[in-house]
Backbone as CSV, one residue per row, in Angstrom:
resi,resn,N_x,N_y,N_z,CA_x,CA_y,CA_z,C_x,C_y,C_z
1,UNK,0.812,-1.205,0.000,0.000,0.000,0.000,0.852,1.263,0.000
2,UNK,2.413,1.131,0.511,2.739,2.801,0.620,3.209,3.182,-1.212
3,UNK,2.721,2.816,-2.078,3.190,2.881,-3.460,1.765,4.050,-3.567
4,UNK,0.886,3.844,-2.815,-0.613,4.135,-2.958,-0.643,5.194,-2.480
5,UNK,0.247,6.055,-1.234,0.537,7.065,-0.779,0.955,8.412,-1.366
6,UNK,0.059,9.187,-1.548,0.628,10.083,-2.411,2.191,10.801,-1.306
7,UNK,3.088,12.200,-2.103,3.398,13.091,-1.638,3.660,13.890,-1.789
8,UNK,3.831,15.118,-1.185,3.383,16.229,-1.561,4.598,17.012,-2.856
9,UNK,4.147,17.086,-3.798,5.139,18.151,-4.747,5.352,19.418,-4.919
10,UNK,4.266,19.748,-4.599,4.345,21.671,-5.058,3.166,22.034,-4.595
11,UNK,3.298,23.441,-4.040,2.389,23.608,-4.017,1.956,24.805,-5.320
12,UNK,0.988,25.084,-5.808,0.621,25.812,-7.151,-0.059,27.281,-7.091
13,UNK,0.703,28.244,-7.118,-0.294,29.281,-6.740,-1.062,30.372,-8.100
14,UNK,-1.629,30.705,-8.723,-2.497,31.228,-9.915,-1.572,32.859,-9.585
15,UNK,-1.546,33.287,-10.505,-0.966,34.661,-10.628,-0.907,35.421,-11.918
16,UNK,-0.909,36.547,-11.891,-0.589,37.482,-13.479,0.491,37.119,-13.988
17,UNK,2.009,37.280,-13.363,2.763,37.318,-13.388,3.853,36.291,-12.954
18,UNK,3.848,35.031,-13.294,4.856,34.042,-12.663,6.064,34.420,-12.292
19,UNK,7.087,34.565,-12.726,8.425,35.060,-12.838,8.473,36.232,-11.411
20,UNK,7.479,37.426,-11.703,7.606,38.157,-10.632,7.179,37.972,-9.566
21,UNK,6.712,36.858,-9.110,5.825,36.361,-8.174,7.072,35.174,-7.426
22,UNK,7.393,34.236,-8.224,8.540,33.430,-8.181,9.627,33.862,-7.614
23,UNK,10.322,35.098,-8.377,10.956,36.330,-7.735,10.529,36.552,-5.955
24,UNK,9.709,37.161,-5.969,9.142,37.465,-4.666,9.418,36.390,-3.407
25,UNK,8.589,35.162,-3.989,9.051,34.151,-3.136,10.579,33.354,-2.928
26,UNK,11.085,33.421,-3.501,12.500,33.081,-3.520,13.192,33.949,-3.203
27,UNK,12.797,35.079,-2.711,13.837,35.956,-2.071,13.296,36.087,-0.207
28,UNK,11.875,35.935,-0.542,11.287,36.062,0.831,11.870,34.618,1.739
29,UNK,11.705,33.783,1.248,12.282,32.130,1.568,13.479,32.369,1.343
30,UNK,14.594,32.919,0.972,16.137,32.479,0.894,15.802,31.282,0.201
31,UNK,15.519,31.535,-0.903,15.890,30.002,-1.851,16.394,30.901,-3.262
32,UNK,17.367,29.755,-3.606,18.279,30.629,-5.071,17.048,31.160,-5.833
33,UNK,17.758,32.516,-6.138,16.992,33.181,-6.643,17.417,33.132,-8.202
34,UNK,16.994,32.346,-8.819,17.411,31.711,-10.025,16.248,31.094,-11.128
35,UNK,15.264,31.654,-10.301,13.678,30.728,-11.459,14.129,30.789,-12.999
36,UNK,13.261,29.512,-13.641,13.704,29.683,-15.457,12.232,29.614,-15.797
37,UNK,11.511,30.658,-15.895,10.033,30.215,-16.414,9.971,29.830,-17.936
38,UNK,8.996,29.274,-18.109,8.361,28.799,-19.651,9.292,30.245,-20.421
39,UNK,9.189,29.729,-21.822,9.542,31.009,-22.927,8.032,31.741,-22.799
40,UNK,6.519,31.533,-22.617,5.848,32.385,-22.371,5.512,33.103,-21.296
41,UNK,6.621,32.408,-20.041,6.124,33.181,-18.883,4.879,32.905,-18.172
42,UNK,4.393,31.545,-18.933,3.094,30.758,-18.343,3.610,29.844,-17.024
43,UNK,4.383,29.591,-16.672,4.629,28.859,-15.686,6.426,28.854,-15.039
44,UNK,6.429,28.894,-13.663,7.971,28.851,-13.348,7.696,28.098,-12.036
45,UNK,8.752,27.450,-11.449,8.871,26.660,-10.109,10.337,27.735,-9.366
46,UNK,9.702,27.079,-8.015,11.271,27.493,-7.264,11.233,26.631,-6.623
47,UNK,12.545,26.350,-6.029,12.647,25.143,-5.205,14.011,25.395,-3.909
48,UNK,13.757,24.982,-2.899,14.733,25.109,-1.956,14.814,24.010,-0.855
49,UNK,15.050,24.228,0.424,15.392,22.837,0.863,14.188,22.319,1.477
50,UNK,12.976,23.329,1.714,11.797,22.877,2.225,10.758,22.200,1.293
51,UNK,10.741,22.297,-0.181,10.090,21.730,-1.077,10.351,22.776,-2.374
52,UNK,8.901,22.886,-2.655,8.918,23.614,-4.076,7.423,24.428,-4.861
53,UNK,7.654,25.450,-4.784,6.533,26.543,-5.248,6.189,26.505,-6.386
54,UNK,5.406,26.485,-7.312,5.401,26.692,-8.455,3.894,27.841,-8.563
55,UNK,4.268,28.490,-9.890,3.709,29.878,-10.480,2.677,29.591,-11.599
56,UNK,1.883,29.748,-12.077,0.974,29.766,-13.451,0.147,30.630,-13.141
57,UNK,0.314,31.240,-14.648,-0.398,32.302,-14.919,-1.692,32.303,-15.518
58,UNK,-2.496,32.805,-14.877,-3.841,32.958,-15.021,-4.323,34.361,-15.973
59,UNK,-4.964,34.421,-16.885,-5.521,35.838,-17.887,-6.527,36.030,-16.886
60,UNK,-6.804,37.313,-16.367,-7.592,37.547,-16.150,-7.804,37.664,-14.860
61,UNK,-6.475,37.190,-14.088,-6.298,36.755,-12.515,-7.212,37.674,-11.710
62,UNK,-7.748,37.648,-10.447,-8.360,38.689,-9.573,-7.724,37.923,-8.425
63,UNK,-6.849,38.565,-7.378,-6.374,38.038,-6.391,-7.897,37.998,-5.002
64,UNK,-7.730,37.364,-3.956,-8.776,37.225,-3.019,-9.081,38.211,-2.214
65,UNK,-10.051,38.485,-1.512,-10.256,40.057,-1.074,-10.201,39.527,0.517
66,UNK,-9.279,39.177,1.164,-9.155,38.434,2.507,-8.705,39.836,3.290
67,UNK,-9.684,40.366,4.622,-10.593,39.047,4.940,-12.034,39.173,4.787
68,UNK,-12.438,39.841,3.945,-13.697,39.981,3.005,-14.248,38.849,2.229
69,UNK,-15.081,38.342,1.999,-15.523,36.741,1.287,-15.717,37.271,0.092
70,UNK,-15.659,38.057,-0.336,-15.962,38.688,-1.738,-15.690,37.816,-2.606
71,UNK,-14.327,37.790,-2.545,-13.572,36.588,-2.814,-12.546,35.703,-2.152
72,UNK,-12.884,34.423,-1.692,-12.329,33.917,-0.468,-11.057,33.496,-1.346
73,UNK,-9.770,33.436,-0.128,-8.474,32.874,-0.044,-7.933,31.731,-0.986
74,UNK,-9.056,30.722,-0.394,-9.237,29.298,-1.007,-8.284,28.692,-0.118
75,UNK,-6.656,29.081,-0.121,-5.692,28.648,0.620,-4.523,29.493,1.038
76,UNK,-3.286,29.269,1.783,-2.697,30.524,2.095,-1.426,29.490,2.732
77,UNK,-0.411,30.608,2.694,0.873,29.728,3.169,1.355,30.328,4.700
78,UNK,1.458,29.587,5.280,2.131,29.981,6.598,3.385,29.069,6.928
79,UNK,4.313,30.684,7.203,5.454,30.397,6.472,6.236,31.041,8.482
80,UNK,7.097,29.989,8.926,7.594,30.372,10.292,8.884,30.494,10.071
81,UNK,8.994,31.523,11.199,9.830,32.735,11.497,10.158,32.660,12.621
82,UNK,11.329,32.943,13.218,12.127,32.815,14.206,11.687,34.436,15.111
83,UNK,11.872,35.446,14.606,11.858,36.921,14.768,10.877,37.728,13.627
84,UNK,9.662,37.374,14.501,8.589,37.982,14.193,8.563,39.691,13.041
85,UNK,9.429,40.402,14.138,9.179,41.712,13.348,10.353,41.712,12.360
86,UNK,11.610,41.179,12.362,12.914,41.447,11.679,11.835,40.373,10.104
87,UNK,11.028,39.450,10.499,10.515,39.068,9.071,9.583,39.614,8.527
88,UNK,9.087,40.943,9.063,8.219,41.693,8.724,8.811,42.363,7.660
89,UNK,10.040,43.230,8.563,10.967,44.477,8.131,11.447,43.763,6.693
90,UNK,12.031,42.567,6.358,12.022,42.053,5.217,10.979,41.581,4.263
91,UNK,10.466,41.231,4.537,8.973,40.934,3.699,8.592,42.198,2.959
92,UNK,8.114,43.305,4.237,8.018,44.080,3.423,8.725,45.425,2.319
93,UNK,9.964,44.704,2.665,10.875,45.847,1.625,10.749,44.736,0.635
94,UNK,10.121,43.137,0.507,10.438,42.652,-0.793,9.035,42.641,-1.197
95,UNK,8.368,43.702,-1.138,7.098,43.837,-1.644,5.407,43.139,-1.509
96,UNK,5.388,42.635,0.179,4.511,42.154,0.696,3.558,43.464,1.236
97,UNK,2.431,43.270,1.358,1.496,44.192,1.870,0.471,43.403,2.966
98,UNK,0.837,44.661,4.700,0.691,43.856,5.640,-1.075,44.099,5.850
99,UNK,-1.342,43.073,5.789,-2.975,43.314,6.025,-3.302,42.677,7.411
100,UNK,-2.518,41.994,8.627,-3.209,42.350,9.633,-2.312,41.709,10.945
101,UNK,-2.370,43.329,12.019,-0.934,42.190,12.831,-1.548,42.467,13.984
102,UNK,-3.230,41.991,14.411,-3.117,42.022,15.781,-3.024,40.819,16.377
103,UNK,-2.594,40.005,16.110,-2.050,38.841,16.964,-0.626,38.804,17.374
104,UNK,-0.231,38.287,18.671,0.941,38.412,19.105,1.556,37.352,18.320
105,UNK,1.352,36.526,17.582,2.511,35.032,17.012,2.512,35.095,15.711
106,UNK,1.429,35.961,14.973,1.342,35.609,13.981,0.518,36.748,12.988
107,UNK,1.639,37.378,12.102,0.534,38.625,10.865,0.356,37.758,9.764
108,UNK,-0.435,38.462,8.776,-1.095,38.073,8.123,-0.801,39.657,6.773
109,UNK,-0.254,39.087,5.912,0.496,39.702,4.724,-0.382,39.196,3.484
110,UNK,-0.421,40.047,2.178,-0.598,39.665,0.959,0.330,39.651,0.036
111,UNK,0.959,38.638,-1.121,2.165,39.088,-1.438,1.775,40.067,-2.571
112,UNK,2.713,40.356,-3.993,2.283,40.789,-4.607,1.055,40.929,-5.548
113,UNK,0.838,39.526,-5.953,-0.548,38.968,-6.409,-1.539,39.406,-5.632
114,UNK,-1.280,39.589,-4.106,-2.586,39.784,-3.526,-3.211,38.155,-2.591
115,UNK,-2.707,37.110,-2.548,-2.483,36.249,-2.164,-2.037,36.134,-0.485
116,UNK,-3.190,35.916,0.468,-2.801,36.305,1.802,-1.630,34.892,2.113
117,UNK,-0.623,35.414,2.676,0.540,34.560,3.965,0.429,34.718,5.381
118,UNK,0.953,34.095,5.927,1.388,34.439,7.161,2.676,34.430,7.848
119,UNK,3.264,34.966,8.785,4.607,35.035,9.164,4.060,34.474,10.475
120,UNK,4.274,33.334,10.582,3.970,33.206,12.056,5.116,32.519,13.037
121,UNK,5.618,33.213,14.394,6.502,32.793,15.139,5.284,32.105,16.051
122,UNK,5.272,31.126,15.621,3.924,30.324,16.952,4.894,29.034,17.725
């Protein structure tokens, strides 16, 4: 039966922009910042020692309006941090937008897409 087991490969996130999005995350993660997307820019992966992100581009994308249901999340990455605010202070000089830090362990960021994260020291 463990042939029957899936595991996990990527996770897939929809975006305008793969490459710049890819970008984003591979600098926010410290993973080589080295993506090779498609020749159309329809799809790119990154990969580092925790697994592997991958990008596709959507026409027409509308990112989620969290935390409004307008348009819900669907899903979201929570991503841990040793030093709560020093991963803020970076995040957001690499172009995250903080949408909500009243919890003591854990904010809640959109990256560029608009795509909510979390930084959580829990």
């Amino acid at each position: 039966m463990a042939n029957a087991v899936p595991t996990l490969g990527a996770i897939v996130l929809d975006c305008p922009d793969p490459l710049a999005l890819a970008t984003f995350y591979a600098r926010l993660l410290d993973w080589p910042d080295d993506p090779a997307p498609a020749a159309d820019n329809s799809w790119v992966s990154i990969t580092g020692d925790s697994g592997r992100v991958d990008f596709q581009r959507v026409d027409n994308y509308v990112p989620p309006t969290w935390p409004a249901a307008d348009r819900p999340q669907m899903l979201h990455l929570d991503l841990q941090v040793a030093d709560l605010a020093a991963a803020h202070e970076r995040a957001m000089t690499l172009g995250a937008r903080l949408l909500d830090d009243a919890q003591e362990t854990f904010w809640v960021y959109a990256d560029p897409a608009g795509h909510p994260f979390c930084l959580c020291a829990c």
